[in-house]
C-alpha positions as CSV (number, residue, x, y, z in Angstrom):
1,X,22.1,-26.3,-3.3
2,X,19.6,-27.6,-0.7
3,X,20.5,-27.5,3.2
4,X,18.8,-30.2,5.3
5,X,18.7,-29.9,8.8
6,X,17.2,-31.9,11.4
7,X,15.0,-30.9,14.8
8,X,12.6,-32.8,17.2
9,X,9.9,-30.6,16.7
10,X,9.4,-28.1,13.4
11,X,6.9,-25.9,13.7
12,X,5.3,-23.6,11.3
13,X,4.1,-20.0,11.7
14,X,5.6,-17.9,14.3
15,X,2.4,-16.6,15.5
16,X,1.4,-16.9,19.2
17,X,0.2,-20.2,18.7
18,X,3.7,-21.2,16.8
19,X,5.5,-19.8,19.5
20,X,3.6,-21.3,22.3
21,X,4.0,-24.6,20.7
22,X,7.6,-24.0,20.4
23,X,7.9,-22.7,24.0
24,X,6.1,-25.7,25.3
25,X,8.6,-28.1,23.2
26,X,11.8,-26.6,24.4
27,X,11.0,-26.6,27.9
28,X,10.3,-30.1,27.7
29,X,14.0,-30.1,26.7
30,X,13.1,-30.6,22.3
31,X,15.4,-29.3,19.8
32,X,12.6,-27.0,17.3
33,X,12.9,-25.3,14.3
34,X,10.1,-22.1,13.8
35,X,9.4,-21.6,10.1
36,X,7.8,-17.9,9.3
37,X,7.2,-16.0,6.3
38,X,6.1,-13.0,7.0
39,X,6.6,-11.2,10.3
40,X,7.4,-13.5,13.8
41,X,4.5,-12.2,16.5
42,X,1.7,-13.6,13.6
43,X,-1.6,-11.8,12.8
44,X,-2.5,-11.0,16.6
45,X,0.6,-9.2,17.0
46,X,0.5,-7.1,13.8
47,X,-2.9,-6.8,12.1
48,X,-5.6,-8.4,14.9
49,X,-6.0,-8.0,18.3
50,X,-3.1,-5.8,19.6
51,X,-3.5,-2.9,17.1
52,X,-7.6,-3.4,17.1
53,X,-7.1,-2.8,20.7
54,X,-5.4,-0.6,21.1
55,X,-7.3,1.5,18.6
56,X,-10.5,0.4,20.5
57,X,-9.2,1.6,24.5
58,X,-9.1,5.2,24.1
59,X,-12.9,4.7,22.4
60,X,-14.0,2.6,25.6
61,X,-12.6,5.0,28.3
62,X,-13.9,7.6,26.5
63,X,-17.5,6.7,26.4
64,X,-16.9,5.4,30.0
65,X,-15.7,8.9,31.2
66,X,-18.8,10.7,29.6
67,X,-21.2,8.8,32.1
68,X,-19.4,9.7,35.2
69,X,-20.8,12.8,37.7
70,X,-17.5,14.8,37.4
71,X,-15.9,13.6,34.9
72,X,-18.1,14.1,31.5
73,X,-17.8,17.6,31.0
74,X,-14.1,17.2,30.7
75,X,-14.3,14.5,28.2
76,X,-16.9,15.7,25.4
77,X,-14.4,16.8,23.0
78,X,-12.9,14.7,20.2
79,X,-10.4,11.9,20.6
80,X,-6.6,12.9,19.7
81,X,-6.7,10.7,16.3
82,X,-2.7,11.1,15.4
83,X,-2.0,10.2,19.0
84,X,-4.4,7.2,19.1
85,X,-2.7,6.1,15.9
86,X,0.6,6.6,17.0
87,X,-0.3,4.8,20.0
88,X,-1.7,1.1,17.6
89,X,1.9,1.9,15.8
90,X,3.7,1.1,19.2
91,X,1.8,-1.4,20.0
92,X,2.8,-3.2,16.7
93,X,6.2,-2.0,17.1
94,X,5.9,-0.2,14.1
95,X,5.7,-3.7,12.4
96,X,8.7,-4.6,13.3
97,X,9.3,-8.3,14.6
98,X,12.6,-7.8,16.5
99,X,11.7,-8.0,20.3
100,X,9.8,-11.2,19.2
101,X,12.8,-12.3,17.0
102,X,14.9,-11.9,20.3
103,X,12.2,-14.1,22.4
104,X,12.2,-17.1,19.8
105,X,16.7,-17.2,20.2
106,X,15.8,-16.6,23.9
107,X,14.0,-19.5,24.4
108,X,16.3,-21.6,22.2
109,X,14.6,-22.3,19.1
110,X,15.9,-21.7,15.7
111,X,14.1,-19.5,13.3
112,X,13.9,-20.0,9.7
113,X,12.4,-17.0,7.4
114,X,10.8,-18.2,4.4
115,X,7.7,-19.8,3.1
116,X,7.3,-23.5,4.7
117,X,5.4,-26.2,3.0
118,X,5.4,-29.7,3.9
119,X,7.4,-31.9,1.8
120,X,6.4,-35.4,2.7
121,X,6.2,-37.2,6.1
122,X,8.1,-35.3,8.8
123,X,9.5,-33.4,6.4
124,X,8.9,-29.4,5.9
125,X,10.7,-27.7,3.2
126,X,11.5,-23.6,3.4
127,X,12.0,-21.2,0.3
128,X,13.9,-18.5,1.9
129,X,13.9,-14.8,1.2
130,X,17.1,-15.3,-1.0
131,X,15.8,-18.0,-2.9
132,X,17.4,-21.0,-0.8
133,X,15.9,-24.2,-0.2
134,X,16.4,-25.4,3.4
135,X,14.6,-28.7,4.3
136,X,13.8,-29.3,7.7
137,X,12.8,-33.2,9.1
138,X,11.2,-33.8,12.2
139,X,12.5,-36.5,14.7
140,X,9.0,-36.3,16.0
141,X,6.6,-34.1,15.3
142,X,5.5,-30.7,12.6
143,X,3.2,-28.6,13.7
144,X,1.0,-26.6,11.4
145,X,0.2,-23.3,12.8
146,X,-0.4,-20.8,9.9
147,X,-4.1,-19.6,10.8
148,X,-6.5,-18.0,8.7
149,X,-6.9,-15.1,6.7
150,X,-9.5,-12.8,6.0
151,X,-12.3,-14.5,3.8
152,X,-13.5,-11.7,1.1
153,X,-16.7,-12.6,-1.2
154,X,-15.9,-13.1,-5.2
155,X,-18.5,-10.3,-5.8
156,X,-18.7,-8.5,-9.0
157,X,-16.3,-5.5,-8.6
158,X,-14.8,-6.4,-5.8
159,X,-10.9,-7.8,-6.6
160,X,-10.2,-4.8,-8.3
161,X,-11.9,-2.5,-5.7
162,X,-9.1,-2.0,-3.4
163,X,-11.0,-3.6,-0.4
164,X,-10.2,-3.0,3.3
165,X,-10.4,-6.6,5.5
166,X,-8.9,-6.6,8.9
167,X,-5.9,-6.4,7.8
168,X,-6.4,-2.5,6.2
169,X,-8.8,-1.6,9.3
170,X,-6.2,-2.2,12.0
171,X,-3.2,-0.9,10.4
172,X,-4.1,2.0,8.6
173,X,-2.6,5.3,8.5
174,X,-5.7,7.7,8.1
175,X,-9.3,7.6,9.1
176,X,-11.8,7.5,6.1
177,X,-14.1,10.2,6.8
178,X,-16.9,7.8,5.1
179,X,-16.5,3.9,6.0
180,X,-19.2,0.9,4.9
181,X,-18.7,-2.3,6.9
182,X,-20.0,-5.6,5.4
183,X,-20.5,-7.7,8.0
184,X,-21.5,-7.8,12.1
185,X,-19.8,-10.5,13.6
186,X,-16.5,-9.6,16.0
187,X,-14.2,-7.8,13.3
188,X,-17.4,-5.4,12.2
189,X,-18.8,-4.6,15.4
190,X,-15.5,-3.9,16.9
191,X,-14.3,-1.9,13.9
192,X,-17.5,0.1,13.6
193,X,-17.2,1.2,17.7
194,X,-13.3,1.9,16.6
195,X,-14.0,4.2,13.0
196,X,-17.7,6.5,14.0
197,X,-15.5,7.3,17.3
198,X,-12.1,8.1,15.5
199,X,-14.5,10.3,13.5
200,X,-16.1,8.2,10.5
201,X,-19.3,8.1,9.3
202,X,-20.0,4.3,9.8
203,X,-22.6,2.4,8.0
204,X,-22.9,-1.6,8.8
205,X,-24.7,-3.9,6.7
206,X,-25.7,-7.2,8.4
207,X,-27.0,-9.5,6.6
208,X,-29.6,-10.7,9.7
209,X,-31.2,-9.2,12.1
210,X,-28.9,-7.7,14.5
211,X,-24.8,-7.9,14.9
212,X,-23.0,-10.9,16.6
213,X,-25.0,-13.4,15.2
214,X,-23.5,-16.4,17.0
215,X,-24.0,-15.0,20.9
216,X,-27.0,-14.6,22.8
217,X,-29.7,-12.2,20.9
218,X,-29.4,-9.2,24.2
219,X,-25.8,-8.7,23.1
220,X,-26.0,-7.6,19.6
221,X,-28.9,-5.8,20.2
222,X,-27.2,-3.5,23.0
223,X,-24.1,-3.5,20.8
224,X,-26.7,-2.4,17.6
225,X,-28.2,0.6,20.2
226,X,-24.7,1.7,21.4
227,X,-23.4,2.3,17.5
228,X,-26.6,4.0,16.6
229,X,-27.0,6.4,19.1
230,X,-23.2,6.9,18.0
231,X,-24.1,8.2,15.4
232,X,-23.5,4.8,12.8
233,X,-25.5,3.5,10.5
234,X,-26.9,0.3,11.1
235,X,-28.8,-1.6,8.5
236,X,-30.2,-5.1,9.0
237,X,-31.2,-7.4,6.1
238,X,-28.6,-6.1,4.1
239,X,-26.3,-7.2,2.0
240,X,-24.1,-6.4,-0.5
241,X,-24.2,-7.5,-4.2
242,X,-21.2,-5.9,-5.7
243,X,-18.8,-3.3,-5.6
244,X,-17.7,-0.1,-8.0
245,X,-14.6,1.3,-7.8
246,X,-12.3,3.5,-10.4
247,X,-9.3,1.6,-9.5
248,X,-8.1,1.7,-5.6
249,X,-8.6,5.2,-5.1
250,X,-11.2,7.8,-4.8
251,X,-14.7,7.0,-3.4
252,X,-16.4,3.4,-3.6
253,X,-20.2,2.5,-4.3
254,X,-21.7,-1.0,-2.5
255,X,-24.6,-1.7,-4.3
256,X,-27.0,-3.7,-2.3
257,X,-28.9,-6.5,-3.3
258,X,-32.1,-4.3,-3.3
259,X,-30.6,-1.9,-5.8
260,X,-29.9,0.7,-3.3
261,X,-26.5,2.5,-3.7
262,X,-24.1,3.7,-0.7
263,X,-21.2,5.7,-1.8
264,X,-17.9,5.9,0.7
265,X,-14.8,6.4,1.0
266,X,-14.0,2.7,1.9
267,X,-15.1,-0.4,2.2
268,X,-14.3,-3.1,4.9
269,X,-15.4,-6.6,4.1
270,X,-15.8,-8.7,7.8
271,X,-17.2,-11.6,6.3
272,X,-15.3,-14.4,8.0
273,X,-12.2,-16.2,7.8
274,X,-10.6,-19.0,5.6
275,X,-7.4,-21.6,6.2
276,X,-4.3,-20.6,5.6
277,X,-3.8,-23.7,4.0
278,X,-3.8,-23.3,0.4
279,X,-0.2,-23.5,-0.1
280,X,1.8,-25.6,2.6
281,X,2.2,-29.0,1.2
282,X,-0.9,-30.8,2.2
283,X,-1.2,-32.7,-0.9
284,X,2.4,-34.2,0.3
285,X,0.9,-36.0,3.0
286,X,-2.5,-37.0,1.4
287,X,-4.4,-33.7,2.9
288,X,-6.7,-31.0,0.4
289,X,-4.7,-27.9,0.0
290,X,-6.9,-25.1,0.9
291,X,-8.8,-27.0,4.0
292,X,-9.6,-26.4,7.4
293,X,-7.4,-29.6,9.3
294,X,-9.2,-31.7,11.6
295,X,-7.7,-33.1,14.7
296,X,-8.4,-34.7,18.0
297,X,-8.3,-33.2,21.0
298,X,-4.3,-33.2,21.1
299,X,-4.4,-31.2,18.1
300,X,-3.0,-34.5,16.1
301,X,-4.4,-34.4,12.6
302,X,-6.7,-37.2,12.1
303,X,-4.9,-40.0,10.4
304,X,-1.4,-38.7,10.6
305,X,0.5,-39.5,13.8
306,X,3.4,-37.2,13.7
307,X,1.1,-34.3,12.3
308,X,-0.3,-31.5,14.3
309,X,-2.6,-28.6,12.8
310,X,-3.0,-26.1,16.4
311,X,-4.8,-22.9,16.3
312,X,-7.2,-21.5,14.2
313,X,-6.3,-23.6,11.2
314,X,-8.1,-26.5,13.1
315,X,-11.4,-24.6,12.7
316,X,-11.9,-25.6,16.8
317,X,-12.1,-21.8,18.0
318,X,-10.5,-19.1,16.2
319,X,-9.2,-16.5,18.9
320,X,-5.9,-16.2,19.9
321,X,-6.3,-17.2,23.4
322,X,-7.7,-20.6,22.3
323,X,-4.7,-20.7,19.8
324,X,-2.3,-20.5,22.9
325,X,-4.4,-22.8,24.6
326,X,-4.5,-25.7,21.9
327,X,-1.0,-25.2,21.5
328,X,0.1,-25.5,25.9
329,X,-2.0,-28.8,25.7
330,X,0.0,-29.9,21.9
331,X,3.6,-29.3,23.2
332,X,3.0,-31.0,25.8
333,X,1.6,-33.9,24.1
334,X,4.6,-33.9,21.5
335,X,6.7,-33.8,24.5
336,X,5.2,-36.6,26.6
337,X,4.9,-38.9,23.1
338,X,8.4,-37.6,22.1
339,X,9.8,-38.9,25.9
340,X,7.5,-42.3,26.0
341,X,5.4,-40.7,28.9
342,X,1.8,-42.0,28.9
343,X,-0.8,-39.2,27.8
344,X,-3.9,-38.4,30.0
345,X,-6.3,-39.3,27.1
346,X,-8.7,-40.3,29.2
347,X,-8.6,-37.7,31.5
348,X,-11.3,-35.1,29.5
349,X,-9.4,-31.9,31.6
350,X,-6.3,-33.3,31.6
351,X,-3.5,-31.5,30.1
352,X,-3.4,-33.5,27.1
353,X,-6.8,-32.5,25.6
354,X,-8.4,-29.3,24.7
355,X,-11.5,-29.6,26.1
356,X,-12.0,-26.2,26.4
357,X,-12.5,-25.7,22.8
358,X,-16.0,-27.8,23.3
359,X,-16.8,-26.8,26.6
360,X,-15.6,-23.8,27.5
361,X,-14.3,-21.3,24.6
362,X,-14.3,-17.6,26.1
363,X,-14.5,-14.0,23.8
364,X,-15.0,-10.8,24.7
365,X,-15.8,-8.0,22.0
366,X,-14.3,-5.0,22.5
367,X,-17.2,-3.0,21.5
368,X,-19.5,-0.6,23.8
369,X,-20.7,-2.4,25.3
370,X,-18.5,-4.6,25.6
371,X,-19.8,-8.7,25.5
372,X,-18.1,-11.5,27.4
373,X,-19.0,-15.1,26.9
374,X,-17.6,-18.5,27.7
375,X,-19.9,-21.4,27.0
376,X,-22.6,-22.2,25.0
377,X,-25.9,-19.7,24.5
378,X,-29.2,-21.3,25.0
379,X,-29.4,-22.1,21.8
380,X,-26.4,-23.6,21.1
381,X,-26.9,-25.6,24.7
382,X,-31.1,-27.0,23.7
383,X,-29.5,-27.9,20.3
384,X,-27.1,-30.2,21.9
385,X,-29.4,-31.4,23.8
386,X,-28.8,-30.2,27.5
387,X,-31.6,-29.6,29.4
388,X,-31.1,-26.4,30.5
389,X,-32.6,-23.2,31.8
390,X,-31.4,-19.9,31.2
391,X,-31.3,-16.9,34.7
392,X,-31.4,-13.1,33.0
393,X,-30.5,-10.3,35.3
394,X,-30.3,-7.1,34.9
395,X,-26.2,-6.3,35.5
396,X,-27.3,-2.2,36.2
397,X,-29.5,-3.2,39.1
398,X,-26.3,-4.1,41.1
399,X,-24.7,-1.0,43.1
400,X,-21.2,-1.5,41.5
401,X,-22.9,-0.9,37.8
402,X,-24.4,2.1,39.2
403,X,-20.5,3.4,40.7
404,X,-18.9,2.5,37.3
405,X,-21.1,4.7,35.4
406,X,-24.6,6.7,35.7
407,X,-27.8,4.9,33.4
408,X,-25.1,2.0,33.5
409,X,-26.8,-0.6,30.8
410,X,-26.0,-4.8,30.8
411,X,-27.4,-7.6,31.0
412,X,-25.9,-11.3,32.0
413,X,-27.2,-14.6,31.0
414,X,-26.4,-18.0,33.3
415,X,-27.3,-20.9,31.8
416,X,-27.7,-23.9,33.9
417,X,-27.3,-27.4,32.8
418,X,-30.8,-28.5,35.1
419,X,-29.4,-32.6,35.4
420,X,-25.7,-32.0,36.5
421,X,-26.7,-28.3,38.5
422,X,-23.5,-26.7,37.0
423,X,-23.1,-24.0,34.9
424,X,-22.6,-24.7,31.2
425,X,-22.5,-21.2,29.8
426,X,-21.9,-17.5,30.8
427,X,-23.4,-14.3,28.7
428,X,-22.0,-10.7,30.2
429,X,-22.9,-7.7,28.1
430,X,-22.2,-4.4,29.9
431,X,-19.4,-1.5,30.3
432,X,-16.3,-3.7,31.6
433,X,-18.1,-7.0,31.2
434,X,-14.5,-8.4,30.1
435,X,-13.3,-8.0,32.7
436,X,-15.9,-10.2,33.9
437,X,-15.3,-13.5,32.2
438,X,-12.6,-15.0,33.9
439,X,-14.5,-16.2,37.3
440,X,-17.3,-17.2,34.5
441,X,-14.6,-18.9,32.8
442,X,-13.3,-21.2,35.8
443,X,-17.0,-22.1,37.3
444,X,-17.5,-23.4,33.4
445,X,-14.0,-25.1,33.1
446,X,-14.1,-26.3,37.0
447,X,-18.0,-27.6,36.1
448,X,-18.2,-25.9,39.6
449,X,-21.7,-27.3,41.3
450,X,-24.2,-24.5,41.8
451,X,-24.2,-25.1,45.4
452,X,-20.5,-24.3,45.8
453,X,-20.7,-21.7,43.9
454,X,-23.0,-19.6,46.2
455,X,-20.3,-19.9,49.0
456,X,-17.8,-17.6,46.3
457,X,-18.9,-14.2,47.6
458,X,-18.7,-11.7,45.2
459,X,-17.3,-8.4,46.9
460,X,-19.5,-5.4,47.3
461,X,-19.6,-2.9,45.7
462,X,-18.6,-4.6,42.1
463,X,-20.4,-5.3,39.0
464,X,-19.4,-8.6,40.1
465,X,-22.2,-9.0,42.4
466,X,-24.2,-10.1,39.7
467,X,-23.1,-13.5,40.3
468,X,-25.0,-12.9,43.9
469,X,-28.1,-11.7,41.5
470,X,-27.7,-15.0,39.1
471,X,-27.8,-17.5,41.9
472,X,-30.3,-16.1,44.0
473,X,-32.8,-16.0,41.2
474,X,-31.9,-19.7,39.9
475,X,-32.5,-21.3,43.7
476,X,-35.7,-18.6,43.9
């Protein structure tokens, strides 16, 4: 027998994104139904950036220790691997959702465990654990929020291979003592810092010339310096043609386009991500199963008024933080259209549009060095057509690089959009540089004019004095 229920808002996927939208429509006094199917808490929370970071920390502070007068000789031994395991296990709970469980009844929503797929306008229908069919209608708005999953080439060998993606790399038990990574972007930079320091032997294949294709050239470069004087394996202009494997056990040969053989005991494909959107009912509402979902800058799908597709199924910016941030600005727009209030559309930073997923999108990778950016590179800017100019400096000329650590190495990148004198986009890439981004972030955000900007003093001695560095070299 079928149960139908009915909510103002039904969201589905629990992930941080779900939950923010969720968190956004209750305060705003909604009724909202969260639909999940595999742990609440999402991919961040159990197989992304918690236990990647966590994993990665003890790495960082590590190398950060063994450049400081005093400190190194104590730190030149091996990392505790069982402890720094132990220590990603609590930080996923153990993969156990029950805290987050108790946040979702906290905040008043009601969860629904099962596999959601929309089932016509408004409508989302949930095959539960048991079997049951519950079917769920929206007074006003669903919001899809089921992200993406790791995106794994149909090479020859490979589905029967018994391939890691991020999913195996951030949760596993053991530490191969011999790991291939296929692929440099975020996932394969950070998991190669993780695996040569846990005690792999690391080789990366990038398929161009240097890792972190999409940032600004200095970053991958020092990133591709730092894991080969490591002790990894970097090879650019590779890439992988297939894979041979007995099974999913025992050691694993990538065979290289060129012929060339590498032999390990795993392989971890970081090759991008896909939608998790094959199987939720888009072919109900006239949608492609298996797309990514465009939408406006409300997160409303486009052509679908009651539809809202938030996080990285949109394809807008696919980190978590942007996730949370899409889905602040789409509760409160399913809130204010729920209540009659009049949205601020018009008002590009206004708290009804996402504006920072076009001008202002921020990562840091967790790698040594670490890299920190928020805004377009100079590429990405002279493509769009800004005239610009891009200010270097060297981040270890400051005194604070020089306290955090002896032969401190960085380098940050302003770019300055030259007919508006604001900054447009933000390139750190330096021990701590993370840490960084945030003031980076707001002069982007608060298009912050140059010459206001050189009244923010930058307290001496920090790394953050580079600011000083940046703005004295663009006025000259």
């Amino acid at each position: 027998m079928t149960q139908a229920m009915e909510y103002d808002v039904v969201v589905v996927g629990a992930g941080p994104v779900g939950e923010n939208v969720a968190d956004r429509a209750r305060a705003a006094g909604l009724s909202v139904a969260i639909v999940e199917s595999e742990l609440v808490g999402g991919e961040c929370s159990y197989w992304a950036c918690m236990p990647s970071k966590a994993l990665l920390r003890p790495v960082i502070a590590r190398a950060d220790a063994r450049k400081i007068p005093g400190l190194r000789a104590a730190v030149q031994g091996p990392l505790d691997v069982p402890a720094v395991l132990a220590n990603r296990d609590a930080f996923t709970s153990n993969w156990k959702d029950d805290g987050q469980v108790e946040w979702v009844n906290g905040i008043g929503a009601d969860l629904h465990r099962g596999h959601g797929r929309l089932a016509g306008t408004k409508r989302v229908g949930v095959t539960t654990p048991e079997g049951r069919e519950v079917i769920l209608t929206a007074r006003h708005a669903v919001a899809v929020c089921t992200g993406s999953r790791a995106a794994v080439p149909g090479l020859p060998g490979v589905a029967g291979a018994g391939v890691w993606t991020s999913r195996e790399a951030t949760s596993s038990p053991r530490v191969p003592g011999r790991l291939v990574i296929v692929g440099a972007g975020v996932v394969g930079s950070e998991m190669a810092t993780a695996y040569q320091a846990l005690g792999s032997k690391v080789t990366l294949l990038i398929r161009g010339g240097r890792p972190l294709p999409g940032m600004e050239p200095f970053a991958g470069e020092l990133v591709a310096d730092a894991l080969t004087e490591a002790g990894a394996v970097v090879r650019t202009n590779s890439s992988a043609a297939s894979v041979e494997r007995d099974g999913a056990e025992g050691p694993v040969t990538v065979v290289l386009e060129t012929g060339e053989r590498i032999e390990a005991d795993e392989v971890l494909f970081a090759t991008g991500r896909a939608p998790r959107s094959e199987d939720i009912g888009l072919e109900s509402v006239g949608l492609t199963p298996g797309q990514w979902l465009d939408v406006d800058d409300t997160l409303r799908v486009d052509g679908h008024d009651w539809l809202y597709a938030v996080g990285d199924i949109n394809h807008r910016a696919l980190m978590t933080h942007q996730g949370k941030y899409q889905a602040r600005v789409a509760g409160d727009a399913i809130a204010a259209r729920a209540q009659g209030v009049p949205l601020l559309e018009t008002d590009r930073w206004g708290m009804h549009a996402a504006t920072a997923d076009h001008a202002a999108v921020t990562q840091v990778v967790f790698t040594d060095p670490e890299v920190a950016t928020v805004g377009p590179t100079l590429e990405q800017a002279e493509r769009a057509g800004l005239r610009v100019r891009a200010v270097d400096q060297d981040m270890g000329a400051v005194a604070g690089a020089a306290l955090y650590a002896d032969g401190y190495t960085g380098r940050a990148r302003m770019i300055v959009d030259l007919d508006r004198e604001i900054v447009v986009g933000v390139t750190f890439a330096g021990p701590g540089a993370g840490e960084l981004l945030q003031s980076a972030a707001v002069a982007v955000a608060g298009e912050v004019p140059i010459d206001r900007l050189w009244h923010a003093v930058p307290p001496y001695p920090t790394i953050s004095e580079v600011w000083l560095r940046l703005l004295e070299a663009y006025r000259g």
